[in-house]
PDB file of N, CA, C and O in Angstrom, chain B, residues numbered from 101:
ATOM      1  N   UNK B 101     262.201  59.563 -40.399  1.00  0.00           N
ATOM      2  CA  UNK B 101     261.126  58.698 -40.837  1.00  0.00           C
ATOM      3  C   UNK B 101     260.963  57.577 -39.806  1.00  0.00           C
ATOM      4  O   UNK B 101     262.020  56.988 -39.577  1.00  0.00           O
ATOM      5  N   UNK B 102     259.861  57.126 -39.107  1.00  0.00           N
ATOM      6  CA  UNK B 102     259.543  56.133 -38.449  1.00  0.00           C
ATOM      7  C   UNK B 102     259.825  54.523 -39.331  1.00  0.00           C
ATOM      8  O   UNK B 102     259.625  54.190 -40.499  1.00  0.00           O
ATOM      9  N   UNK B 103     260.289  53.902 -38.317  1.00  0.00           N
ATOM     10  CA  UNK B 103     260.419  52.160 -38.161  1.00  0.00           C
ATOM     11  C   UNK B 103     259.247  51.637 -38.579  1.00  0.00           C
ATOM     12  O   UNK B 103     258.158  52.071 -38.202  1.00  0.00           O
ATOM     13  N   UNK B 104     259.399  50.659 -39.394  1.00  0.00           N
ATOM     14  CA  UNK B 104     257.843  49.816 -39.889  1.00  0.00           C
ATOM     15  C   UNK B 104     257.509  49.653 -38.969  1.00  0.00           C
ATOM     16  O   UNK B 104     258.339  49.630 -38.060  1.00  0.00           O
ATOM     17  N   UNK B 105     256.352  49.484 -38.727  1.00  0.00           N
ATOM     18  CA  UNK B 105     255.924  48.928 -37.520  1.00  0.00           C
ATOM     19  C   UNK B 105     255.366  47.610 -37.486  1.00  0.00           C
ATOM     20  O   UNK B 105     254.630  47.440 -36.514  1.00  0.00           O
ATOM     21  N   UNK B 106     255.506  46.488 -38.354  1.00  0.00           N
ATOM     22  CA  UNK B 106     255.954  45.465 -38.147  1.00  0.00           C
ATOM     23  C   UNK B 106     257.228  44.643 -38.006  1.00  0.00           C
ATOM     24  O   UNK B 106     257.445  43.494 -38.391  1.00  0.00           O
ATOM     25  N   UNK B 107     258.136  45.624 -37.272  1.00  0.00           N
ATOM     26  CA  UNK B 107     259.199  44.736 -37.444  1.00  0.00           C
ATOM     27  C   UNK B 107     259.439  43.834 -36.428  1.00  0.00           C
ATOM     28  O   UNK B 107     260.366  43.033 -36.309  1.00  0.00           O
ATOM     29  N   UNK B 108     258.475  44.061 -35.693  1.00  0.00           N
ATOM     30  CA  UNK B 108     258.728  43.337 -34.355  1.00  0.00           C
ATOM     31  C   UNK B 108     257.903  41.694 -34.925  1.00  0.00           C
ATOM     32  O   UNK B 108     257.900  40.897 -33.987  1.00  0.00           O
ATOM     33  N   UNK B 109     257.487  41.321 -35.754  1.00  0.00           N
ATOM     34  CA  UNK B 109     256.670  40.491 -35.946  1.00  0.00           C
ATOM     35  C   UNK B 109     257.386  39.569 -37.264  1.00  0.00           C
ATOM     36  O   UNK B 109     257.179  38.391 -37.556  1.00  0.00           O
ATOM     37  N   UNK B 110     258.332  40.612 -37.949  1.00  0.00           N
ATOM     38  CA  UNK B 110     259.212  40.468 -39.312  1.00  0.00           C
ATOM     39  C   UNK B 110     259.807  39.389 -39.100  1.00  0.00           C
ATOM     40  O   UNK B 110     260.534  39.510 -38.114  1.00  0.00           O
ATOM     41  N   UNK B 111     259.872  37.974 -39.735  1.00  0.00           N
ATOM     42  CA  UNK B 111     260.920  37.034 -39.567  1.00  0.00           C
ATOM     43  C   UNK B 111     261.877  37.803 -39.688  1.00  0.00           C
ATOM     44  O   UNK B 111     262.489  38.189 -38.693  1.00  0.00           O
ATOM     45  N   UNK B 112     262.230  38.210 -41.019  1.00  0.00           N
ATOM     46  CA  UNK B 112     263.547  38.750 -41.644  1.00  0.00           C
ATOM     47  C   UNK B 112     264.248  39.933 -40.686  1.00  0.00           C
ATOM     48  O   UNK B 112     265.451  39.908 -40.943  1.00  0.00           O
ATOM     49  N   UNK B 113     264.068  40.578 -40.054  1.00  0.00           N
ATOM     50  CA  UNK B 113     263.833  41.857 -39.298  1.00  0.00           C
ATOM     51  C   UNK B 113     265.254  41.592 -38.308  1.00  0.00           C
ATOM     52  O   UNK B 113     266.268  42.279 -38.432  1.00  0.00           O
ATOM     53  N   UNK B 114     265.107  40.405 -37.260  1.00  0.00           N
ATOM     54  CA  UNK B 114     266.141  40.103 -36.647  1.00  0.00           C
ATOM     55  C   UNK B 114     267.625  39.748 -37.530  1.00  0.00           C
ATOM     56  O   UNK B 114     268.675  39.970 -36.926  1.00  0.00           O
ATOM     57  N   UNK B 115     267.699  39.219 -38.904  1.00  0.00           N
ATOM     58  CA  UNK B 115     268.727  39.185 -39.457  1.00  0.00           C
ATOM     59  C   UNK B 115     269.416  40.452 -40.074  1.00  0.00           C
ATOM     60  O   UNK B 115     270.606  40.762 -40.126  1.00  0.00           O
ATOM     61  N   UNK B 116     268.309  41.072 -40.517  1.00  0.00           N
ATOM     62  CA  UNK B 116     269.070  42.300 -40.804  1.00  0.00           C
ATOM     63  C   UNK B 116     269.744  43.049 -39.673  1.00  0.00           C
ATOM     64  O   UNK B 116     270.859  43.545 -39.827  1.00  0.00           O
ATOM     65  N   UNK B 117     269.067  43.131 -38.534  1.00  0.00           N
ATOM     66  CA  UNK B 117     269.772  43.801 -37.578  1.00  0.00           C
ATOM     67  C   UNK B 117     271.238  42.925 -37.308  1.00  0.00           C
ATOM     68  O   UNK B 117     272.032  43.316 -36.452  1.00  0.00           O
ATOM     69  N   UNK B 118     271.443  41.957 -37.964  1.00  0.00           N
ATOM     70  CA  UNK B 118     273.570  41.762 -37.774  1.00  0.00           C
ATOM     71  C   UNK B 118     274.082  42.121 -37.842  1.00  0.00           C
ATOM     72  O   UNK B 118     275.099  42.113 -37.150  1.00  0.00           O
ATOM     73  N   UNK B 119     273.780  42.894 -38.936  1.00  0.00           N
ATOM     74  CA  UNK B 119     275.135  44.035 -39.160  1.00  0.00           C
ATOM     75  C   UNK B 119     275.495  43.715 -40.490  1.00  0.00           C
ATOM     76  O   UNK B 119     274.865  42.938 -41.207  1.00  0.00           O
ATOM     77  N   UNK B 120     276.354  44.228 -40.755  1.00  0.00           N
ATOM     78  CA  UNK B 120     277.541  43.663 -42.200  1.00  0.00           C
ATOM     79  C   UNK B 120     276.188  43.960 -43.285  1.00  0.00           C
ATOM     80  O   UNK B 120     275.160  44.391 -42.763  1.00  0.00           O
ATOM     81  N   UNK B 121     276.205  43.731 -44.734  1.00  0.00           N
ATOM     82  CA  UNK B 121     275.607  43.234 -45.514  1.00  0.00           C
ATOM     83  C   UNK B 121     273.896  42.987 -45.316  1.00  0.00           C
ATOM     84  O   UNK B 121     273.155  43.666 -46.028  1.00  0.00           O
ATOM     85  N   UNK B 122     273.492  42.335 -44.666  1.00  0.00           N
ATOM     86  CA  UNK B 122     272.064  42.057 -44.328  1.00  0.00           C
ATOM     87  C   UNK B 122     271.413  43.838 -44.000  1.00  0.00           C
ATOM     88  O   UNK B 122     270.306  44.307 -44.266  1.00  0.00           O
ATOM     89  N   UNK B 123     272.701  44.532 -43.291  1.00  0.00           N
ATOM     90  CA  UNK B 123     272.081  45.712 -42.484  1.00  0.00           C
ATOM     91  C   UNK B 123     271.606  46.653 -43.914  1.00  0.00           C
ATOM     92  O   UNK B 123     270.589  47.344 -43.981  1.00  0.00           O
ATOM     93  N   UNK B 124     272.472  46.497 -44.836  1.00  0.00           N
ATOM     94  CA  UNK B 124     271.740  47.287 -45.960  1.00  0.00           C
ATOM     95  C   UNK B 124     269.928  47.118 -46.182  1.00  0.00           C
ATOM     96  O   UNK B 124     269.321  48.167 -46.402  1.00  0.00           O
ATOM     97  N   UNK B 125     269.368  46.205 -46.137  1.00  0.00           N
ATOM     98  CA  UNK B 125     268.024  45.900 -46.337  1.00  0.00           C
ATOM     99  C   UNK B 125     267.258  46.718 -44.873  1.00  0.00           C
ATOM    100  O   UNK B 125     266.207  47.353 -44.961  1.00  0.00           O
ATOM    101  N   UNK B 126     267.950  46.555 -43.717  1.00  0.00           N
ATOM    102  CA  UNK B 126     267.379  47.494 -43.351  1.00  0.00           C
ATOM    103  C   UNK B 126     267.387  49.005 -43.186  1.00  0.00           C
ATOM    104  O   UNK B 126     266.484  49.682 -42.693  1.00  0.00           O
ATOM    105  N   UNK B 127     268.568  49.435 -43.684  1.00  0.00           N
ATOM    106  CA  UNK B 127     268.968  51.048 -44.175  1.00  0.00           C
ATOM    107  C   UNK B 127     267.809  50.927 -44.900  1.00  0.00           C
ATOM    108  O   UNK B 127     266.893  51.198 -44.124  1.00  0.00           O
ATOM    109  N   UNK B 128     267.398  50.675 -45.924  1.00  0.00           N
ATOM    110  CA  UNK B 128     266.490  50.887 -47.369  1.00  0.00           C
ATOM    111  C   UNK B 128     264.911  50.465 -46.998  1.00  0.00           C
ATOM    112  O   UNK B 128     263.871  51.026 -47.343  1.00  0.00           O
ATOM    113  N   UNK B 129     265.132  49.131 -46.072  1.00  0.00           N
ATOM    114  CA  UNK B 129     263.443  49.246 -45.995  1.00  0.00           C
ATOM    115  C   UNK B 129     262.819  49.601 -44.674  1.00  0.00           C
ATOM    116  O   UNK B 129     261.960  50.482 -44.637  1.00  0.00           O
ATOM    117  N   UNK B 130     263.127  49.089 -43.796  1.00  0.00           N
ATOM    118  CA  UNK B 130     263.053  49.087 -42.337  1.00  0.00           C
ATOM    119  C   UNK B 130     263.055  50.458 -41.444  1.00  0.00           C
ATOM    120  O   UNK B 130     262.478  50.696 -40.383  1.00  0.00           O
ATOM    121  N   UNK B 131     263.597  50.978 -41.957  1.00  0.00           N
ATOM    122  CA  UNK B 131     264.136  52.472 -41.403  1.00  0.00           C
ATOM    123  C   UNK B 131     264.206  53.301 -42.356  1.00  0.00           C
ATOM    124  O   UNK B 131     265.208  54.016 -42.362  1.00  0.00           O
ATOM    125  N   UNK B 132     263.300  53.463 -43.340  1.00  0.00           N
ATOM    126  CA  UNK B 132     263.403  54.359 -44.828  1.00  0.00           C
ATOM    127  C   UNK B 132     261.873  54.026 -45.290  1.00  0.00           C
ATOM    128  O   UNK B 132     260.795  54.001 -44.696  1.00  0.00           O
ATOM    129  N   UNK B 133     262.117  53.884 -46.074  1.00  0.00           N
ATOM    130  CA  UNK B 133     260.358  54.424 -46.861  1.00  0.00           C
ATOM    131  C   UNK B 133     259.702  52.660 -46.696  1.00  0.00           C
ATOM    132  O   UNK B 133     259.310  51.950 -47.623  1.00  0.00           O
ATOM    133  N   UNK B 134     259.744  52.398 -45.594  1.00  0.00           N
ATOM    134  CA  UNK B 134     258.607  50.518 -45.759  1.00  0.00           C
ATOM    135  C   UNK B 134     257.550  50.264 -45.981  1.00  0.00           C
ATOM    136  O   UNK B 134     257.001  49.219 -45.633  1.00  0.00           O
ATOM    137  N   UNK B 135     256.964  51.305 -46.704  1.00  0.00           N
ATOM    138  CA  UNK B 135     255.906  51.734 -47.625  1.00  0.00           C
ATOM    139  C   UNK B 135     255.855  50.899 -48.897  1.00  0.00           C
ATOM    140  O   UNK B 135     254.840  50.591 -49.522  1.00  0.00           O
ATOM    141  N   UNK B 136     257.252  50.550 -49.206  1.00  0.00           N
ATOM    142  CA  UNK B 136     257.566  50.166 -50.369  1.00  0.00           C
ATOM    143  C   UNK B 136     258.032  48.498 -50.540  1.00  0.00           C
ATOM    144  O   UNK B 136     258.246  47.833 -51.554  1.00  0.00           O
ATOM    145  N   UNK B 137     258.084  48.161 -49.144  1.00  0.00           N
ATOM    146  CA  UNK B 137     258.552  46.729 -48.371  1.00  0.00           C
ATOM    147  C   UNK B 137     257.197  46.327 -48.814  1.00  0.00           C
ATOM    148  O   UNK B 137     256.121  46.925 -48.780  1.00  0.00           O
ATOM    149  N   UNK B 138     257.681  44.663 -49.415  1.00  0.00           N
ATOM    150  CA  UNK B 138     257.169  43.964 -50.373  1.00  0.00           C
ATOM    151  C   UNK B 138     256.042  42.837 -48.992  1.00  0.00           C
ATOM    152  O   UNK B 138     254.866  42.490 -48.885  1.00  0.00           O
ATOM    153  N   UNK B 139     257.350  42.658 -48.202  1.00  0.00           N
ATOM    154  CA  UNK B 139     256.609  42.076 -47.016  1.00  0.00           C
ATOM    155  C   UNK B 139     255.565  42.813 -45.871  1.00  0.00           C
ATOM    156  O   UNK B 139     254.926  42.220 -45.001  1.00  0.00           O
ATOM    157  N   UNK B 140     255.590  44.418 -46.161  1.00  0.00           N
ATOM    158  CA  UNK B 140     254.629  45.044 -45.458  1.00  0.00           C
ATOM    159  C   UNK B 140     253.533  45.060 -46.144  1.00  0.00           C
ATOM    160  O   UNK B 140     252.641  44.703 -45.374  1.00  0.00           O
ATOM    161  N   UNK B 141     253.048  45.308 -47.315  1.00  0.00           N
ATOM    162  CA  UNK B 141     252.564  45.441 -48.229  1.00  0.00           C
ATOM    163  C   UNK B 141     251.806  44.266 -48.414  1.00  0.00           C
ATOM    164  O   UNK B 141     250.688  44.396 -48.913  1.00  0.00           O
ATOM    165  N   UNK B 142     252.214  43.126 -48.101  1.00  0.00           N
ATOM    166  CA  UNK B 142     251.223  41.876 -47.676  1.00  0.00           C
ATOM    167  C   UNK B 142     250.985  42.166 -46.860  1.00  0.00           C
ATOM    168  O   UNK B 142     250.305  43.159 -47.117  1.00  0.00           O
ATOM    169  N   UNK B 143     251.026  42.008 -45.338  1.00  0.00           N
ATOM    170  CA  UNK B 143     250.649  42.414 -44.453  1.00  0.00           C
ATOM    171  C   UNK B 143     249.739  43.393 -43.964  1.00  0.00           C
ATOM    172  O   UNK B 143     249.019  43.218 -42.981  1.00  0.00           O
ATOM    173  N   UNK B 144     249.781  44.566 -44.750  1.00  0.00           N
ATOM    174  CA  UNK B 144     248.432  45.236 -45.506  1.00  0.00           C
ATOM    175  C   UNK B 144     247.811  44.954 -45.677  1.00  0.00           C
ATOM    176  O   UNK B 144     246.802  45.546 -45.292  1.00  0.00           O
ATOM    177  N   UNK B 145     247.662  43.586 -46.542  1.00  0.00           N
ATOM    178  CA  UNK B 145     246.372  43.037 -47.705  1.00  0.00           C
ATOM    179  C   UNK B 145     246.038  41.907 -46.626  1.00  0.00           C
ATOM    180  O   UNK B 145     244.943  41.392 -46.848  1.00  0.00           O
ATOM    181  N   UNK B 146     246.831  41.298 -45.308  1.00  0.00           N
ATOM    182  CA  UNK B 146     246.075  40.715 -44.391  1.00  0.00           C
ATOM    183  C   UNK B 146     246.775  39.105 -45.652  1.00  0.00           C
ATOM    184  O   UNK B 146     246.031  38.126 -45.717  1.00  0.00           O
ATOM    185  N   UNK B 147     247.687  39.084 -46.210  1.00  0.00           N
ATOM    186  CA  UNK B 147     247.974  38.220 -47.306  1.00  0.00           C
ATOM    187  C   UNK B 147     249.001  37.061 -46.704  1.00  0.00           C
ATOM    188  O   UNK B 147     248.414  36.879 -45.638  1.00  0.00           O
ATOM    189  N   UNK B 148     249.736  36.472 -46.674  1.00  0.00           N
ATOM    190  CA  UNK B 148     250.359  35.529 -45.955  1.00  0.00           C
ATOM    191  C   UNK B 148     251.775  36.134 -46.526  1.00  0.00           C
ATOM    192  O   UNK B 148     251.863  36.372 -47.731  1.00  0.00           O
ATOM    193  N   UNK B 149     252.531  36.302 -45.924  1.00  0.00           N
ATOM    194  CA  UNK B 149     254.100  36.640 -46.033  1.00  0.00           C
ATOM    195  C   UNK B 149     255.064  35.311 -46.171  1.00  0.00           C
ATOM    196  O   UNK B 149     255.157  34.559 -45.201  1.00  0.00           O
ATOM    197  N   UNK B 150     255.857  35.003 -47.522  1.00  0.00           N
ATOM    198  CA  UNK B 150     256.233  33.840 -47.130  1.00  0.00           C
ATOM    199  C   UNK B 150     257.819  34.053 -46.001  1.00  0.00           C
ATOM    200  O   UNK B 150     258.506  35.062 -45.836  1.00  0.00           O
ATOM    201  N   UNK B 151     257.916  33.130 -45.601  1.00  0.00           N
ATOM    202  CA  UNK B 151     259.660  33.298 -44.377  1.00  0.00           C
ATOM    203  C   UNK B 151     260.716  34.362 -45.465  1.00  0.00           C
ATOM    204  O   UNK B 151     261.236  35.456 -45.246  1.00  0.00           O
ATOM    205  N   UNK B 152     260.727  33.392 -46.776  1.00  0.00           N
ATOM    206  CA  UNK B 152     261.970  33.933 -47.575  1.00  0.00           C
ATOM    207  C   UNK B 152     261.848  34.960 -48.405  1.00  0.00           C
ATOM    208  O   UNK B 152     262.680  35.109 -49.300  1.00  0.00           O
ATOM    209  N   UNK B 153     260.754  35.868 -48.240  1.00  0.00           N
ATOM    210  CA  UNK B 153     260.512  36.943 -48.970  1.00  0.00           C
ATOM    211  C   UNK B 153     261.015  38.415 -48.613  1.00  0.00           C
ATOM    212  O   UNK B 153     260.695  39.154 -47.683  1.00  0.00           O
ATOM    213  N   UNK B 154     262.110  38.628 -49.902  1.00  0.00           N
ATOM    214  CA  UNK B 154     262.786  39.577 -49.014  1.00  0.00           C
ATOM    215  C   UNK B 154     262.137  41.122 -49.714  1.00  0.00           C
ATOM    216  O   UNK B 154     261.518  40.885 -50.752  1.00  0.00           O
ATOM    217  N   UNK B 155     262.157  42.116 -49.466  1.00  0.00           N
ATOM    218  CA  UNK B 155     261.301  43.492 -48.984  1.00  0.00           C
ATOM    219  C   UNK B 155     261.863  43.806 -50.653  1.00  0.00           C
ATOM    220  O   UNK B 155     261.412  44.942 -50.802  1.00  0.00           O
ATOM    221  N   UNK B 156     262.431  43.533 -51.707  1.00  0.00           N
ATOM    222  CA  UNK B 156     262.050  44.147 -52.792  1.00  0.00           C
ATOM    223  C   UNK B 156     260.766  42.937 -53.833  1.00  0.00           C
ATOM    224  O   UNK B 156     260.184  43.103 -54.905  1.00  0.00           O
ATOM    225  N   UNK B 157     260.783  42.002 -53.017  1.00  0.00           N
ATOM    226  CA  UNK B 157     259.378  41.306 -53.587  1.00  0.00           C
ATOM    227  C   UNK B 157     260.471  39.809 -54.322  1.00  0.00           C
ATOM    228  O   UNK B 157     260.106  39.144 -55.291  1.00  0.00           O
ATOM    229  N   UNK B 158     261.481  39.638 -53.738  1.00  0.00           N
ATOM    230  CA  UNK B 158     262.241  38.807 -54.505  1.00  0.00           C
ATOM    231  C   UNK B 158     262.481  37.768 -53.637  1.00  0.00           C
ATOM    232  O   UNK B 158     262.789  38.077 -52.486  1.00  0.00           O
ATOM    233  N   UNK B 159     262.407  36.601 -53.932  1.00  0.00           N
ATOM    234  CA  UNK B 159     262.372  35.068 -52.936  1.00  0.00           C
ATOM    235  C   UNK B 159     263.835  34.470 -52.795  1.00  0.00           C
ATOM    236  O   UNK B 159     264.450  33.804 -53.628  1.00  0.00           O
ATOM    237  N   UNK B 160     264.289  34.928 -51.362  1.00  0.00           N
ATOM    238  CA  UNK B 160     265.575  34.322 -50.792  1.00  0.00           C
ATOM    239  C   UNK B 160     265.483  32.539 -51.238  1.00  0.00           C
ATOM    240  O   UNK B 160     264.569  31.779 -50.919  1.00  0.00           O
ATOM    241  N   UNK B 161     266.652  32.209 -52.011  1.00  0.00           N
ATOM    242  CA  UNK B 161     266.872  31.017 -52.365  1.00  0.00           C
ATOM    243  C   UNK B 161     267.442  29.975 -50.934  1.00  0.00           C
ATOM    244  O   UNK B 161     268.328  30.206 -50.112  1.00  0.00           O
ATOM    245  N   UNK B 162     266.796  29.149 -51.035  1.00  0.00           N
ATOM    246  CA  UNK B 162     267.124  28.553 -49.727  1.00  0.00           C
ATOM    247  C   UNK B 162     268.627  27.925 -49.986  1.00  0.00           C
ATOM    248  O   UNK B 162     269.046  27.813 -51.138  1.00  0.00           O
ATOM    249  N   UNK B 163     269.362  27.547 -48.920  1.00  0.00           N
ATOM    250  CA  UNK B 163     270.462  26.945 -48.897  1.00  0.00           C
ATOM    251  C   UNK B 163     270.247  25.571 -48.724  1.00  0.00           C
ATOM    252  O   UNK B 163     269.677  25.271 -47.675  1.00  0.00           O
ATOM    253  N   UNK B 164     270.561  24.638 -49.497  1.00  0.00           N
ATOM    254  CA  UNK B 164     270.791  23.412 -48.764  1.00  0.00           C
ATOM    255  C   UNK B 164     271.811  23.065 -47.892  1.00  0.00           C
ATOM    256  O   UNK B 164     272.854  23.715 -47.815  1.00  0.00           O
ATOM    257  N   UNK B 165     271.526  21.891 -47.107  1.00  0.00           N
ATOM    258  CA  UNK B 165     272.018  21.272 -46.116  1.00  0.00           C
ATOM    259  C   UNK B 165     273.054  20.648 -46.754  1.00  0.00           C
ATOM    260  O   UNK B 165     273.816  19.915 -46.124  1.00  0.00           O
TER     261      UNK B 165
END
């Protein structure tokens, strides 16, 4: 199966590629069906992607300082 082809543009995209833990999100969306990626799927609709929106449609809680 082909690579989204926004990943080059993906905030999130470079973190998953770390490795460990993060790399699961891209096993599942990135490199698997990103058809189903919550953040492509805006990007589709031409819709604004927020930074912390991670690909099952669920909003990364920020960390404080």
């Amino acid at each position: 199966m082909p690579q989204c082809p926004h990943e080059a543009s993906c905030r999130l995209f470079p973190l998953f590629s770390m490795g460990g833990t993060l790399a699961v999100w891209k096993t599942n969306y990135c490199c698997s069906d990103f058809t189903r990626c919550a953040r492509y799927q805006r990007n589709l609709r031409e819709a604004w992607v927020p930074d912390n929106l991670l690909p099952n449609g669920m909003l990364l809680k920020k960390v404080a300082k």
